[in-house]
N, C-alpha and C positions, 0 to 999 in steps of 0.2 A: 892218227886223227880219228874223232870220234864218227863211227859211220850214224848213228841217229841221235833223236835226242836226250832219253835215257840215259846213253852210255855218256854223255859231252855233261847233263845237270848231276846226274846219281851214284855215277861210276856204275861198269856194269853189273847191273841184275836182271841175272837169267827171267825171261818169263816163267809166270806157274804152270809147271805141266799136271795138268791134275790128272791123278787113278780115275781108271775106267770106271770103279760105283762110289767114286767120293763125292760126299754129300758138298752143297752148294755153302759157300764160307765155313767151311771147315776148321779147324782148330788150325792146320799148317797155311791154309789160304790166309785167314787169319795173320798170321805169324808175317809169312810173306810181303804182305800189306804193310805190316808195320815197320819192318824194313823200310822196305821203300819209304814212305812218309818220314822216317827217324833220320834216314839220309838226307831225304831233300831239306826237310829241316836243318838240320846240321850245316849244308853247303848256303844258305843262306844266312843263316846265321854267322856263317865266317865271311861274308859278304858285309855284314854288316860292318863287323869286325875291319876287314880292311877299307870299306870307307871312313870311318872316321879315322885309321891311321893316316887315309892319304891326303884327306880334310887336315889333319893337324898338323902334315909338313907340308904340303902344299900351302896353308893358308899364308898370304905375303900383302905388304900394304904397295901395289904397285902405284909408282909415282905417274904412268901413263893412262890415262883412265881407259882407254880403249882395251889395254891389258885386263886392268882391275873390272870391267866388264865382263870380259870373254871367262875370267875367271867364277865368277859370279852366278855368272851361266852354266857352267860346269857343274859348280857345286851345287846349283839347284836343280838340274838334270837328275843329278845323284842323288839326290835326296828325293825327289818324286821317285825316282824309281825305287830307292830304299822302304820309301811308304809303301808302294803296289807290294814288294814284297813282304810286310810289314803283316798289313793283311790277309797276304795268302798264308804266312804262320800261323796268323788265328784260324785259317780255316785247317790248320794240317793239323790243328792241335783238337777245333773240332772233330775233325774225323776221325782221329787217334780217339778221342770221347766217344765216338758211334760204332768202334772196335770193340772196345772194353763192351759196352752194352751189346752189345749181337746185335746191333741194327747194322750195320755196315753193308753195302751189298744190295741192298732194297731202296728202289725207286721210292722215293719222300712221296710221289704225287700219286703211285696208282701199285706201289708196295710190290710191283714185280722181282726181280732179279736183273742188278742191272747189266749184270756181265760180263766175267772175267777181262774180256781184250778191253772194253771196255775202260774199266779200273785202271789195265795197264797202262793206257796211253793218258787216262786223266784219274788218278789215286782221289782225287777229292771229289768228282764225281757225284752227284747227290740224286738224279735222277737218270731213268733208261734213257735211250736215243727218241725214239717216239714222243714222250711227254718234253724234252730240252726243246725237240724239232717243235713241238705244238707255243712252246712259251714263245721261242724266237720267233713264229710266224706271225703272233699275237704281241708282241713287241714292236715288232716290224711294222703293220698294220697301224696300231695305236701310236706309235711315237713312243710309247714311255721308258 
């Protein structure tokens, strides 16, 4: 059984242990990254894959409407969910774009370094801890 959740979405990938004077996104940090994102990609992408298999044997005209209900419900379950992940693709495919250009790594709102562990626990990451903590408090606050 998978002990976290790395190992249960990506299969596992060791954390980066980076060298003592390795520069901050590195060529292998780099590399590293894109693993991970190519994978995650991938296992969603055969997510996709097996819903609409299970959508086209599943799919039945049930004579009980209370069935053809509960089924209905199912398949729209699934397909919300298929949407969420639909666009966390685009975002993985974004940040596979912020790799190739060297921006990967740098907080969008105030350009620091966002930080390895970081990274590891969220690869799409776009901003440091500090400026995400500032937006949700100001979220929060505002409603919007």
């Amino acid at each position: 059984m998978a002990t976290n959740k790395k190992e249960s979405l990506l299969g596992f990938i060791e954390p980066y242990q980076s060298s003592k004077d390795e520069e901050y996104m590195s060529e292998a940090m780099r590399g590293h990254f894109v693993r991970i994102l190519e994978q995650w990609k991938q296992n969603l992408m055969e997510e996709v894959d097996r819903t609409v298999s299970h959508m086209k044997e599943e799919a039945a005209n049930f004579a009980d409407p209370a069935d053809r209900a509960t089924q209905e419900e199912e398949f729209s379950l699934e397909l919300r969910t298929r949407d969420r992940e639909r666009k966390l693709i685009k975002k993985i495919d974004k940040t596979l774009e912020s790799i190739e250009s060297d921006d990967y790594g740098f907080c969008e709102t105030c350009g620091i370094e966002i930080g390895l562990r970081r990274l590891e626990a969220r690869p799409t990451a776009t901003q440091c801890v500090d400026c995400k903590t500032l937006d949700e408090l100001r979220e929060k606050q505002t409603g919007a």
